[in-house]
C-alpha positions in Angstrom: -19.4 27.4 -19.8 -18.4 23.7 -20.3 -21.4 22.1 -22.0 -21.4 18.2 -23.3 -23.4 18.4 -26.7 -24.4 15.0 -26.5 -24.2 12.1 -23.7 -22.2 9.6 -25.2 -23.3 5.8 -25.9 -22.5 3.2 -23.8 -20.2 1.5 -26.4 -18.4 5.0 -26.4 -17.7 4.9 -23.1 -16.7 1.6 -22.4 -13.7 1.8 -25.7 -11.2 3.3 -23.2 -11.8 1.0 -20.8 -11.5 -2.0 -22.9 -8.2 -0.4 -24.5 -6.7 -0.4 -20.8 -7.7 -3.3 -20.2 -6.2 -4.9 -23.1 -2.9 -3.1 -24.0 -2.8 -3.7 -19.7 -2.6 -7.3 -20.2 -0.8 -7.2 -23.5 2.0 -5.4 -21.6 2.3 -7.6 -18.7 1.9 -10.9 -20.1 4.0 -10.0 -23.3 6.4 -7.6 -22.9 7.3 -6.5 -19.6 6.1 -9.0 -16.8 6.7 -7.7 -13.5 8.5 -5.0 -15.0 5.7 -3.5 -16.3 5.3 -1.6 -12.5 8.3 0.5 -13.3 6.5 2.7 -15.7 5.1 1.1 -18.9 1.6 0.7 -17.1 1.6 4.5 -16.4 2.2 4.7 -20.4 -0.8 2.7 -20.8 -3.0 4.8 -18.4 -1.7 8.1 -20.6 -2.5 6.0 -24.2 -6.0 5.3 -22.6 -6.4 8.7 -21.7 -5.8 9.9 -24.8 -8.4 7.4 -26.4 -10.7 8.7 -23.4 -9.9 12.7 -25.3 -11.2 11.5 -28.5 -14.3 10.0 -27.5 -14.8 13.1 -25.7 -14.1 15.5 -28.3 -16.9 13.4 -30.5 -19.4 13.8 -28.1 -18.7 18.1 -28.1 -15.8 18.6 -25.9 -13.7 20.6 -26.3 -10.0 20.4 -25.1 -9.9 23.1 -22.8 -13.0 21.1 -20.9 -11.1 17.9 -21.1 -8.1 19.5 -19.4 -9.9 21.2 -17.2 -10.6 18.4 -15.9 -7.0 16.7 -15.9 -5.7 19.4 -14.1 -8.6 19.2 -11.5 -8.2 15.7 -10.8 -4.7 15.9 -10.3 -5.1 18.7 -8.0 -7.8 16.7 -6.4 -4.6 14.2 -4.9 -2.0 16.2 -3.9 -2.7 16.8 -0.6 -2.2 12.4 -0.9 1.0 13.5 -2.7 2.2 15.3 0.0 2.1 12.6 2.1 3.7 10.1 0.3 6.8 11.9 0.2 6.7 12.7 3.6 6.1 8.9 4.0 9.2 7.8 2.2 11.4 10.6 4.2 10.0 8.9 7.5 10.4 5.3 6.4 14.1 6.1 6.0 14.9 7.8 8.9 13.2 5.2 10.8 15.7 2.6 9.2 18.2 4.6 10.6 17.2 5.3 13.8 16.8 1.3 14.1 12.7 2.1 15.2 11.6 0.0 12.2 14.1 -2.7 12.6 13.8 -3.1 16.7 10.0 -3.6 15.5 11.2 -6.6 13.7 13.5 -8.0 16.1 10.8 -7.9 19.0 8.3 -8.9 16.7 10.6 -12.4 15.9 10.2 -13.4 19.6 6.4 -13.9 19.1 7.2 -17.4 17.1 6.4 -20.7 18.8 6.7 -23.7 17.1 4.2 -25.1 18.8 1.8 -22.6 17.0 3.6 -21.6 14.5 1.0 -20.9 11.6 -0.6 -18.2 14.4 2.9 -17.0 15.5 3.7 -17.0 11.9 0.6 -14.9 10.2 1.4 -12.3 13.2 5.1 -12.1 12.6 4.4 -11.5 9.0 1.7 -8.6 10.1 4.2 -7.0 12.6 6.8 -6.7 10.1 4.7 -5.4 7.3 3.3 -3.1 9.2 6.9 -1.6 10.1 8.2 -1.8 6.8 4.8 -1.0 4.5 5.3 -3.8 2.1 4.2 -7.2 1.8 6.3 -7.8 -1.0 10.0 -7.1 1.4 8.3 -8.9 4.4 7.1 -12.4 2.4 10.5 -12.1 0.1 12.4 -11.8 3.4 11.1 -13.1 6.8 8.4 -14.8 4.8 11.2 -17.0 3.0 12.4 -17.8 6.7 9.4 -18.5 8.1 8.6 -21.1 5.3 11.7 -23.2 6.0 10.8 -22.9 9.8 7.1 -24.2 8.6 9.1 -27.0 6.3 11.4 -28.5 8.9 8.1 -28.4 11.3 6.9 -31.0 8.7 3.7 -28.6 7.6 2.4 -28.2 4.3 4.3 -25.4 2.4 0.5 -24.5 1.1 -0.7 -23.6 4.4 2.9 -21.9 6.0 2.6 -20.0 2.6 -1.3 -18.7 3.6 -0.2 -17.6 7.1 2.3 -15.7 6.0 0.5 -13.9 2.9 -2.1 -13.2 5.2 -0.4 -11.5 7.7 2.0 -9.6 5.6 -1.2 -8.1 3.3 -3.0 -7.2 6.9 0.2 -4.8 7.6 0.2 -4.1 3.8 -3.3 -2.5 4.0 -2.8 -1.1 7.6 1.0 0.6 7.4 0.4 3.9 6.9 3.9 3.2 4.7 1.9 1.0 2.0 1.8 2.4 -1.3 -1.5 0.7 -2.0 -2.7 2.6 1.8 -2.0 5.7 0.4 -3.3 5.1 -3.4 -6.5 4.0 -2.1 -7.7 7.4 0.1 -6.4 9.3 -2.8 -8.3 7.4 -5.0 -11.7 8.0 -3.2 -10.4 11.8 -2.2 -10.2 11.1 1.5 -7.0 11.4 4.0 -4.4 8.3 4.8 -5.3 8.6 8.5 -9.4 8.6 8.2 -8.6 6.0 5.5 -6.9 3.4 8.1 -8.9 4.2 10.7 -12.1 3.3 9.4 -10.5 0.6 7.4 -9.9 -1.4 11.0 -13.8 -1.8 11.1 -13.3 -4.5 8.6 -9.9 -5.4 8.7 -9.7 -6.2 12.4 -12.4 -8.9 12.6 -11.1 -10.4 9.3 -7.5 -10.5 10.4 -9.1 -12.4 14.4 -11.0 -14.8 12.1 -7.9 -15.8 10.3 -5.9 -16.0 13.3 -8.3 -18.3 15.0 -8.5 -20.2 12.1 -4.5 -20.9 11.6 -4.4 -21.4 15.2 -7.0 -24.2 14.7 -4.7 -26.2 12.4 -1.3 -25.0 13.9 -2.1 -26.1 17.4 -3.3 -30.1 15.9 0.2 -29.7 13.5 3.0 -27.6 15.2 6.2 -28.9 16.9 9.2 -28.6 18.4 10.8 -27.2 15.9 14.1 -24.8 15.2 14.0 -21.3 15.3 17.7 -21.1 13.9 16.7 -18.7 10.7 15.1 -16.3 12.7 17.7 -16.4 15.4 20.2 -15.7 12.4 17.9 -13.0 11.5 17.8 -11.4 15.1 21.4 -11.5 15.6 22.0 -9.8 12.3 20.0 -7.0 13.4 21.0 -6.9 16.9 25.2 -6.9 15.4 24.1 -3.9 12.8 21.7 -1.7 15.5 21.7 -1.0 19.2 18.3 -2.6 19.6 16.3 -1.2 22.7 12.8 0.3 24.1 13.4 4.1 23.8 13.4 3.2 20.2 9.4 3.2 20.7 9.0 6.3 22.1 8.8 8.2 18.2 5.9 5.8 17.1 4.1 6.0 20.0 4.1 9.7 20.0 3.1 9.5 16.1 -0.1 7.4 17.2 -0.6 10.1 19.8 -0.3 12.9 17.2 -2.7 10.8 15.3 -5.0 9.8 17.9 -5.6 14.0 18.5 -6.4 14.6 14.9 -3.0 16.7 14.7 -3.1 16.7 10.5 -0.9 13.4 8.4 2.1 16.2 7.0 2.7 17.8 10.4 2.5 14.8 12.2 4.5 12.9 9.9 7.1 15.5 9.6 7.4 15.1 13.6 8.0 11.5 13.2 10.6 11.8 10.5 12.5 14.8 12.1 12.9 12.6 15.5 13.6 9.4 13.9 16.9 11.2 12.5 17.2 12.5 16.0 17.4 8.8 17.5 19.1 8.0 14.2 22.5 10.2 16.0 21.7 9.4 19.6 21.8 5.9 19.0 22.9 5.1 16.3 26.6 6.4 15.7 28.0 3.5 13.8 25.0 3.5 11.0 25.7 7.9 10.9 29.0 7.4 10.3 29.1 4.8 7.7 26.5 7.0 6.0 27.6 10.3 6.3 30.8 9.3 4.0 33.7 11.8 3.1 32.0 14.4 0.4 32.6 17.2 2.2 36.3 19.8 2.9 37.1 18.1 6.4 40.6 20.6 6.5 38.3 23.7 6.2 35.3 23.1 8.2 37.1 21.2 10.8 39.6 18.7 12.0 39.0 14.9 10.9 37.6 13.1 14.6 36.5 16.2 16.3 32.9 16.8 17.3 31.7 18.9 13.7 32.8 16.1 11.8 29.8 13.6 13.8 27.6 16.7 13.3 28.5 17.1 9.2 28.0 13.4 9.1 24.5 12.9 11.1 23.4 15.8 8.6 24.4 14.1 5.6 23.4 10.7 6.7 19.6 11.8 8.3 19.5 13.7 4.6 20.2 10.6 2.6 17.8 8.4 4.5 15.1 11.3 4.0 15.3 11.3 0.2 17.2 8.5 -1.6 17.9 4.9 -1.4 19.8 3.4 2.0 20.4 -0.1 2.7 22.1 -1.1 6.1 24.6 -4.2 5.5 24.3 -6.4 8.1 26.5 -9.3 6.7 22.9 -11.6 6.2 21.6 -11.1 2.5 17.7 -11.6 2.8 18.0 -9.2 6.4 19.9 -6.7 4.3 16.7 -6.7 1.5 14.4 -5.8 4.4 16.7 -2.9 6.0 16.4 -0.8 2.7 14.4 2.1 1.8 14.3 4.2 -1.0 13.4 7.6 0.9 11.1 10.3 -1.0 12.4 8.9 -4.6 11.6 5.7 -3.6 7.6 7.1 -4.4 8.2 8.8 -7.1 7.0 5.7 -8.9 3.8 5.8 -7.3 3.1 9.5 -7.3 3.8 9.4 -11.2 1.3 6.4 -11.3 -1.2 8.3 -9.4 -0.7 11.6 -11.8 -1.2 9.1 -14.4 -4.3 7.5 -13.4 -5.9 11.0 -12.5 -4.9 12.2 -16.1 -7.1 9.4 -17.2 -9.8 9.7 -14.7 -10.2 13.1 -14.9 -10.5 12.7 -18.7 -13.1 10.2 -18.0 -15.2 12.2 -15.6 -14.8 15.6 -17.4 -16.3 13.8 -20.3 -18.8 11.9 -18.6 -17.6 8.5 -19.8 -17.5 7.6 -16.2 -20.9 8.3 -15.4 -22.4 7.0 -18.4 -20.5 2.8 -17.7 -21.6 3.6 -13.9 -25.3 4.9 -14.5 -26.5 1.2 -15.4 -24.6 -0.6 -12.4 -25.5 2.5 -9.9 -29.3 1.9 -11.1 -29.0 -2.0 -10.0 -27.5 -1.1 -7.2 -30.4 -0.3 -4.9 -28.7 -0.1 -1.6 -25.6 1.0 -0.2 -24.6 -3.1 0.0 -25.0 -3.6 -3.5 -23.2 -0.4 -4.3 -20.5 -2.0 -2.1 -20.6 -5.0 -4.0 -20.4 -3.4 -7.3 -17.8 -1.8 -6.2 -16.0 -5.4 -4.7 -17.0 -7.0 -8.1 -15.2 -4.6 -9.9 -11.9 -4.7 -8.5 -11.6 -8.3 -8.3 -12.4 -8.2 -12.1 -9.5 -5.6 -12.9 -7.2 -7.9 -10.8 -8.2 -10.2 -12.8 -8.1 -8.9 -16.0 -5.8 -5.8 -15.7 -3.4 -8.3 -13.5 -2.1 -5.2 -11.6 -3.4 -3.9 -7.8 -2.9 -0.9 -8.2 -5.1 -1.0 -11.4 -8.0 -2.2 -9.6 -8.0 0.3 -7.0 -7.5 3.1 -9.3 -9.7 2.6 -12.2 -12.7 1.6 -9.9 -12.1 4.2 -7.5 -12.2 6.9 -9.9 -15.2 5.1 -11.6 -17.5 4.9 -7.9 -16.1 8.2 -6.5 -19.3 10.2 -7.9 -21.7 7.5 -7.3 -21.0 7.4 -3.5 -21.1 10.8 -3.1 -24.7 11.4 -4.9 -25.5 8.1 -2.5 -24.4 10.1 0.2 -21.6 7.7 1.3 -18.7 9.3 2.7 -15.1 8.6 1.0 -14.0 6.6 3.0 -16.5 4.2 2.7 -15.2 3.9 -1.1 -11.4 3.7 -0.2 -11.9 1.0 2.1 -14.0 -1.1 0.2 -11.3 -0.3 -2.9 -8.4 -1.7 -0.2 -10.5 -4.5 1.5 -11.4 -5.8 -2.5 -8.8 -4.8 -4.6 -5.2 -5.1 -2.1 -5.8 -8.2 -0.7 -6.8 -10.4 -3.7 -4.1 -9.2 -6.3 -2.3 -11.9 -4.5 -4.7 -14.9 -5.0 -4.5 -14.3 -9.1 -1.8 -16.7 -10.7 -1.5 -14.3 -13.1 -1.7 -10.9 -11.4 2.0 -9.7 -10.3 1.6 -9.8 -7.1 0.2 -13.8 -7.7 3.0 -14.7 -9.8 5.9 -12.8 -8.0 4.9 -14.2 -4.4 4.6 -17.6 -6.3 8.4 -17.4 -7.7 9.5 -16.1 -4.1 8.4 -19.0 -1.7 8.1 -21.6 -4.5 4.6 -22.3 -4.0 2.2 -22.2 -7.6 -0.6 -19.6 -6.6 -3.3 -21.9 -6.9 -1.8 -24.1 -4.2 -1.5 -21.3 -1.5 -4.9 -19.3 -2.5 -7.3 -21.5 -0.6 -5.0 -20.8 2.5 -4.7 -17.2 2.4 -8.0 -16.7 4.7 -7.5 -13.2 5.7 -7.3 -12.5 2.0 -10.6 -14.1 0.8 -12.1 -12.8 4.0 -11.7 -9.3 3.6 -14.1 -8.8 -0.1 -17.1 -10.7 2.1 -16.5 -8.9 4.9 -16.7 -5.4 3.2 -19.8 -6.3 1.7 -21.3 -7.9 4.9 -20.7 -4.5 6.5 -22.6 -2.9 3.6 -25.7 -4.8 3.1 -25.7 -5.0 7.4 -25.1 -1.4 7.3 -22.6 -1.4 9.8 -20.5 1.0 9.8 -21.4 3.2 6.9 -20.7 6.5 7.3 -23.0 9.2 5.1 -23.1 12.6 4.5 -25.5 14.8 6.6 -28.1 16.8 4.4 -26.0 19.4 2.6 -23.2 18.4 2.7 -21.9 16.1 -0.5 -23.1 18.8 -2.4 -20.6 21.5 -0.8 -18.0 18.4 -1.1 -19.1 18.3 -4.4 -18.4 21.6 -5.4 -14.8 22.0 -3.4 -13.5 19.0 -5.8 
């Protein structure tokens, strides 16, 4: 029977924290700089996780305990992991099939120059929604937009806020995102319920921001030229046959969605018919994919119909689980048609296994509980819960300088809290996204502040008072919580038989 022999002291508890915290900044600001998200930080979660044993085997534990409860919390998120890989196979058959980048071209012919910061923060959303990342949308159509903004004669500041804000709206709301799917598996609820209830908050923020850019853009906009994302259509347009059909997958994802048909079937639907569309109507991206790797004198003659079949098999395969990039001819359009399949989240399923490893230490040896007991006992509503919970992830953001540090540390931290306050899950991974996403960006030196900084040459500090749905988003999470809107609990019962299925 695991037993603790004694509940540790606060300083106890609090040393592994501080060590992540530290050798975290130490390793981004020192050593590795942006580079530090291709592994180093997941060293730093095992090293802290380690220091997280020893405390624990001072206090009585013993390891068997401690792993115990490794090996629960990981189990805890694989049901996430499932998803994730099933996420990267669909995001590259959708490149393939041209779904995701006909939801770019279309999305293009929103811009008007005569409200171009509104045009622009929407633009930005539609593409990060399609692609998952606000990093590829702002380094690519983000980069357009702000020499469209520029020749418009508007500030670079304020172009630069429209399109952080939109491209984090798709960033949290893309069922692609990384950060979407960290966040539910964080708080041990599913990608779908995740988004879902995240629109609560996120939609009002993300109208609010709109109205707001179409305030200034409407006094400030122009007749300006659309040349870059003209050059931008017609690259896609040359490299896919762009049309409607292309729709008819997503939209029968949604509808899987909308009838609660679970995330790995429905997903798998999604990625087996983008491959489908991928050889209907796409015949020039199959065939420059599907290569020569294969006997073409035994299986078949070369230019007969087996050799389109071997191709669309090995093409639809590659997109599924590796790294694809259409070429286009137009650099910044070829960084956006990339995708790095189910190896492309490898990175983020080994930072997840990571971060559970140290959480799971954490919880096992109540380290967790004893750094939350004080704040839980302040907190004496579900809105000040909320706002702890806010608080804290601004704090890693700013002091870990890494978002998906702020969602993970504070969302294995609050996980127990919420459920002995009775607040669902995904109450807790919403609040983790609408905090801890969106303001990585408005650090100078988070990576996600500094990198968007180097990418549309604007300091941080310059753009951050513009990027309104970003600052929104934290108030308006903990508006819902102190207004109670929103706020889904547990019915008598049951958080304690959740309780004991984790």
């Amino acid at each position: 029977m695991d037993k603790v022999q004694r509940r540790p002291a606060i300083w106890e508890a609090l040393i592994p924290v501080i060590f992540l915290i530290v050798a975290l900044f130490f390793n981004v600001f020192y050593i590795f700089g942006d580079a530090a998200l291709d592994g180093s930080n997941q060293i730093v979660l095992l090293l802290a996780a380690f220091v997280a044993v020893i405390i624990g085997l001072r206090t009585g534990m013993s390891w068997d305990d401690l792993q115990d409860g490794m090996v629960k919390s990981i189990s805890a998120a694989m049901p996430s992991i499932f998803i994730l890989l099933m996420i990267g196979a669909l995001a590259g058959t959708w490149l393939i099939s041209g779904i995701v980048p006909a939801m770019i071209y279309y999305g293009l012919d929103i811009l008007n120059p005569t409200i171009f910061l509104f045009a622009a923060c929407i633009v930005s959303a539609i593409v990060s929604v399609a692609t998952g990342s606000s990093w590829s949308t702002i380094a690519t159509i983000g980069i357009a937009l702000l020499g469209i903004g520029d020749a418009l004669g508007l500030s670079k500041a304020v172009v630069a806020g429209a399109i952080i804000s939109g491209a984090y709206f798709g960033d949290k709301m893309s069922p692609l995102s990384d950060t979407t799917n960290l966040a539910p598996a964080m708080a041990g609820t599913d990608l779908f319920t995740h988004i879902k209830y995240m629109a609560y908050t996120t939609v009002p923020s993300i109208v609010i921001t709109l109205l707001i850019f179409l305030g200034i853009g409407i006094y400030q906009g122009g007749d300006g030229q659309i040349a870059d994302t003209e050059a931008v259509q017609a690259a896609i347009g040359q490299a896919f046959n762009i049309n409607g059909w292309l729709f008819i997958v997503p939209a029968l994802v949604i509808f899987l969605i909308v009838k609660k048909v679970p995330a790995f079937p429905a997903l798998l639907i999604g990625t087996l018919l983008g491959g489908l569309c991928a050889i209907i109507f796409q015949p020039q991206i199959i065939t420059g994919l599907g290569g020569s790797t294969f006997n073409r004198e035994i299986v078949f003659e070369a230019g007969s119909g087996w050799e389109y079949f071997f191709n669309s098999f090995k093409a639809v395969m590659m997109a599924m689980y590796g790294d694809v990039t259409v070429a286009t001819g137009n650099a910044e359009v070829d960084g956006l048609l990339s995708t790095g399949g189910m190896a492309g989240m490898l990175w983020t399923i080994w930072l997840i296994i990571c971060a559970m490893i140290f959480g799971g230490v954490m919880e096992k040896a109540g380290l967790l509980q004893r750094i939350t007991d004080p704040i839980i006992q302040m907190a004496r509503s579900s809105g000040s819960l909320i706002l702890s919970t806010t608080v804290s992830c601004i704090f890693f953001n700013v002091t870990a300088s890494d978002q998906y540090l702020a969602i993970v540390v504070p969302g294995r931290m609050f996980a127990g809290p919420y459920r002995e306050r009775g607040l669902k899950p995904k109450v807790l991974s919403r609040t983790l996204e609408d905090s801890g996403t969106v303001t990585s960006v408005l650090v100078p030196w988070n990576t996600c502040g500094a990198t968007q900084a180097g990418i549309l040459g604007v300091a941080t500090g310059t753009y951050a008072p513009y990027c309104f749905f970003n600052i929104i988003s934290p108030f308006m999470t903990v508006l819902f919580g102190y207004a109670n809107i929103k706020i889904a609990r547990y019915k008598d019962g049951e958080a304690e038989r959740k309780k004991e299925l984790v």
